[in-house]
Structure formats: C-alpha cells, structure tokens
C-alpha positions in Angstrom: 32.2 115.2 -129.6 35.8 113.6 -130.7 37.0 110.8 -128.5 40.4 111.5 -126.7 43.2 109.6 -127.4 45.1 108.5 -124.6 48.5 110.9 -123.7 50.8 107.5 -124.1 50.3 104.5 -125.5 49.3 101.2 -123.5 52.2 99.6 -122.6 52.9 95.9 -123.9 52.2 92.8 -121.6 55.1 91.3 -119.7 56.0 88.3 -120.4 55.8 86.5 -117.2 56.7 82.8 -115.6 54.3 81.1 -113.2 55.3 79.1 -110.3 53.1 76.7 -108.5 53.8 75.5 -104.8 51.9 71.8 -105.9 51.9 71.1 -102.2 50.3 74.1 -101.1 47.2 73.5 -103.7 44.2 72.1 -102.6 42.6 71.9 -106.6 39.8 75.0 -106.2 40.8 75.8 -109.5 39.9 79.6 -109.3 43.5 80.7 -110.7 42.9 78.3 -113.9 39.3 80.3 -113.8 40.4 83.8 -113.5 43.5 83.3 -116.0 42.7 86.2 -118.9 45.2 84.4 -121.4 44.1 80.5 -120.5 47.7 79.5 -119.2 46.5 77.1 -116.9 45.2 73.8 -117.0 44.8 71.3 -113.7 47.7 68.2 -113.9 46.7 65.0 -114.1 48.7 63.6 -111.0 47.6 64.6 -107.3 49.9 66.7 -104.5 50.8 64.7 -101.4 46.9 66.0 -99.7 44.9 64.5 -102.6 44.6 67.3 -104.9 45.1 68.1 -108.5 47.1 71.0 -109.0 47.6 73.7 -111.9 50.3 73.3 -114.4 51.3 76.3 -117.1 50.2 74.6 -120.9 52.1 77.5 -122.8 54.3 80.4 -122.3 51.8 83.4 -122.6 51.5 84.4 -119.2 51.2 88.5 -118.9 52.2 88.4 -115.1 49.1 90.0 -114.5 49.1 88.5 -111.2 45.3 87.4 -111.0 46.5 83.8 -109.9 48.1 85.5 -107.1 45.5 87.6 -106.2 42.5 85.4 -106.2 44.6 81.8 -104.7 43.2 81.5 -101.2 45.9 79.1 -100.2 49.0 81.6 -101.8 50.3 78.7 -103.3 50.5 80.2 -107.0 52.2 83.6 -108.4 54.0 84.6 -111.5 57.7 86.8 -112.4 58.2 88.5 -115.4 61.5 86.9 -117.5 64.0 89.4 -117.9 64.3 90.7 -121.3 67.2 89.0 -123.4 66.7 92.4 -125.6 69.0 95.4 -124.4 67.8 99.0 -124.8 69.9 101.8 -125.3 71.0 103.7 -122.3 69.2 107.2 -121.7 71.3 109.9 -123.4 73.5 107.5 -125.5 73.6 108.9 -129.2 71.7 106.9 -131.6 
C-alpha cells in the first residue's frame, strides 16, 4: 500500500519574538522545559520576589506558543516578526 502524500505542503515555522513579564515569574522553569527549539535559558539575576527568570539565548523561536500555554503564572508568550519580505499581491501579473 503507497503512503499518501499530504494535499499541501507543511507550511514553514514563523519566526517569532518572546516576551517575558520578569516580574510575573516565579523560576518553575517549565516554558525553558517545554521549548521544542531550546530558546530559553533561566537569567542569572533574580526578579523583585526572588526568582530567576527565562531569558531568549537566540533568535529561533517558531511562535509555537508552548511557553504560553504551559506558564502557570502567564507571565511569558511569543509574536511572530513581521516579514521584511513583500509578496506579490493576488492577481498581480508576474
């Protein structure tokens, strides 16, 4: 039996940025955890409660959003950069 191929092709990852509310951190570490493309690293310095805090240690963050999802304090999330590229508008001859 012949595997099926999907009908389109997987889209490309979105390049995202990740922002960190330090002071809403309490160091659990789960997002640095649960991070599929190891973005995140905990700081060296402590928020104003006591806690280390996650810092971004590259740019390849896919906004996949499982910081988001698995932060039980919602103090981390991530935005995808807008595209410096421009595509051609829909209809518009080649």
């Amino acid at each position: 039996m012949m595997k099926r191929s999907p009908i389109l092709p997987e889209p490309q990852p979105t390049l995202g940025e990740v922002h960190i509310d330090i002071e809403r951190c309490k160091g659990c570490e789960l997002c640095i955890d649960y991070c599929p493309v190891d973005v995140l690293v905990m700081a060296a310095e402590y928020n104003v409660k006591g806690y280390h805090y996650p810092e971004t240690t590259n740019e390849d963050c896919i906004t996949c959003q499982s910081c988001f999802v698995i932060c039980p304090e919602f103090a981390i999330f991530a935005t995808p950069i807008k595209s410096t590229q421009t595509s051609p508008a829909v209809g518009a001859p080649a």
